[in-house]
C-alpha positions in Angstrom: -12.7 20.6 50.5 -14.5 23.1 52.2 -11.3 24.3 54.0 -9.0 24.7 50.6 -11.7 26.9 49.5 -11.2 29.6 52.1 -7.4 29.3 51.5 -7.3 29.9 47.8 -9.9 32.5 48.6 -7.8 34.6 50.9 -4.7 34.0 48.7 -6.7 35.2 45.9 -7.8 38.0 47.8 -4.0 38.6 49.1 -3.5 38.7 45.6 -5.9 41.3 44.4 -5.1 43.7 47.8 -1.2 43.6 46.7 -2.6 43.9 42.9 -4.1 47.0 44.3 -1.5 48.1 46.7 1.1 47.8 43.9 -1.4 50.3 41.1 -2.4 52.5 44.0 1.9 53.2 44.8 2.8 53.4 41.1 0.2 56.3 40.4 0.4 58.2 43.7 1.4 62.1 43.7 5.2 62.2 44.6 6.3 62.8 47.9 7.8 66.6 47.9 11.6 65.6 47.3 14.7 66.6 48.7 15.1 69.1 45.5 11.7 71.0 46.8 12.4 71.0 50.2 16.2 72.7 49.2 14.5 75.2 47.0 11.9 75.9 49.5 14.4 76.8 52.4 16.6 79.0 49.5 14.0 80.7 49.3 13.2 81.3 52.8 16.8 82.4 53.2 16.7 84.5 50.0 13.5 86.6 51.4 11.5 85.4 47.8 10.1 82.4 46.2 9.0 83.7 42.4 7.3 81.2 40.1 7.7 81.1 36.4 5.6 83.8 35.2 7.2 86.0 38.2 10.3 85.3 37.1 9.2 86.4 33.3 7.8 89.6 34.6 10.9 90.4 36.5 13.4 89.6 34.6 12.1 91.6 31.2 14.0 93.3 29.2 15.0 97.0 29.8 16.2 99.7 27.9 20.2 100.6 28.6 19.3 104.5 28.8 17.2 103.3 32.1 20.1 100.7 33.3 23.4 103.0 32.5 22.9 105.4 35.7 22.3 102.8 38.6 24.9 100.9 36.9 27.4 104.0 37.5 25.6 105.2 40.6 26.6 101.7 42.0 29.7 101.5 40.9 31.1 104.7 42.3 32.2 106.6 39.6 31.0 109.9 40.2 33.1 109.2 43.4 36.0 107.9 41.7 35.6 111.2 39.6 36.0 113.3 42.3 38.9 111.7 43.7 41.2 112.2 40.3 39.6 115.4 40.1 41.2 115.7 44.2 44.9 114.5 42.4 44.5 116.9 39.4 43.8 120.0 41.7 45.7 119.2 43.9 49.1 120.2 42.4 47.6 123.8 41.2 45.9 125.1 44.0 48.8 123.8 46.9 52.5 125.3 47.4 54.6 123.8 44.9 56.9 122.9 48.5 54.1 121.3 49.6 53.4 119.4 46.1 56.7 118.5 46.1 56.7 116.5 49.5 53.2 115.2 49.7 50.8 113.8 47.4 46.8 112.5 48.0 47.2 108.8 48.1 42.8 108.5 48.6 40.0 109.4 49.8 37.4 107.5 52.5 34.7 108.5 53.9 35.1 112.2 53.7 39.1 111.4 55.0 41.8 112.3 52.6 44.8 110.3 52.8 47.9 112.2 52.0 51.3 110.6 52.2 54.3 112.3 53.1 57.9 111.6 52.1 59.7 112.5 55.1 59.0 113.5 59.4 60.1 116.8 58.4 58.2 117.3 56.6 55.0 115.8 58.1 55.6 117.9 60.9 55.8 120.8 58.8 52.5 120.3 57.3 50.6 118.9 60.2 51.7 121.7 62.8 51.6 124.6 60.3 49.9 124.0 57.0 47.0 121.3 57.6 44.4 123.6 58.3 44.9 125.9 55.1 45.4 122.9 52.3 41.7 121.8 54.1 40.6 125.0 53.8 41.5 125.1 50.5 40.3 122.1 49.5 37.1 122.1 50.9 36.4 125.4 48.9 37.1 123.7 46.0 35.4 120.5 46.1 32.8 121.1 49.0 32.5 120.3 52.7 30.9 117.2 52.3 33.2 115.3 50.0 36.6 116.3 52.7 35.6 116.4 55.8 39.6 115.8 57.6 42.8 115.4 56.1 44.7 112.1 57.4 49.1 112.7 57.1 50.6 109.6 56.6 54.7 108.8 56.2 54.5 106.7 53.1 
């Protein structure tokens, strides 16, 4: 008898540890997931991690008056502006020959692109007239926004 007592005793105390064992995994903190660990190397990669309320602060609303010109400064369109302004002028201020054979086809980097219907007549202007039209065009529109002219057959 004495020996069945120290069997049900350690079964009963098996029982109590797995008792135990089994509340103490059910109510333990979560192991950091998969999902956290993703998030948490996005936003290594990204350069931030913002929580709720940064998110809240950041992302408030803004007025349009204060939004319009970085939305058209990064857009280009003061650029874009220039550029039809380059086409527009382009046929008054040149030789109507010249007008006739060539025509701005864009503008890169402070390099006008002008395409040429025929050798002839890129020869023409690159040999004889290239340094006038720039001239010209430079006057009008500034140094800075033509810097070369580029002749292409086109």
């Amino acid at each position: 008898m004495s020996e069945g007592k120290p069997k049900a005793s350690t079964e009963a105390k098996r029982s109590e540890m797995l008792a135990a064992f089994a509340a103490k995994m059910r109510f333990q903190p979560r192991v950091p997931s998969r999902v956290d660990a993703r998030r948490r190397v996005l936003a290594q990669w990204r350069g931030w991690d913002w929580t709720e309320e940064d998110k809240g602060r950041h992302f408030a609303a803004k007025k349009s008056a204060d939004l319009v010109p970085h939305v058209l400064k990064g857009l280009g369109i003061e650029r874009r502006l220039s550029e039809t302004e380059i086409l527009k002028v382009w046929n008054h201020l040149l030789d109507p020959n010249i007008v006739a054979h060539a025509h701005p086809t864009g503008l890169r980097n402070g390099t006008l692109f002008v395409a040429v219907d025929s050798s002839v007549w890129l020869d023409e202007i690159v040999r004889y007239r290239r340094r006038e039209i720039l001239e010209r065009l430079q006057s009008s529109f500034g140094r800075d926004l033509i810097g070369k002219i580029s002749f292409r057959i086109g």
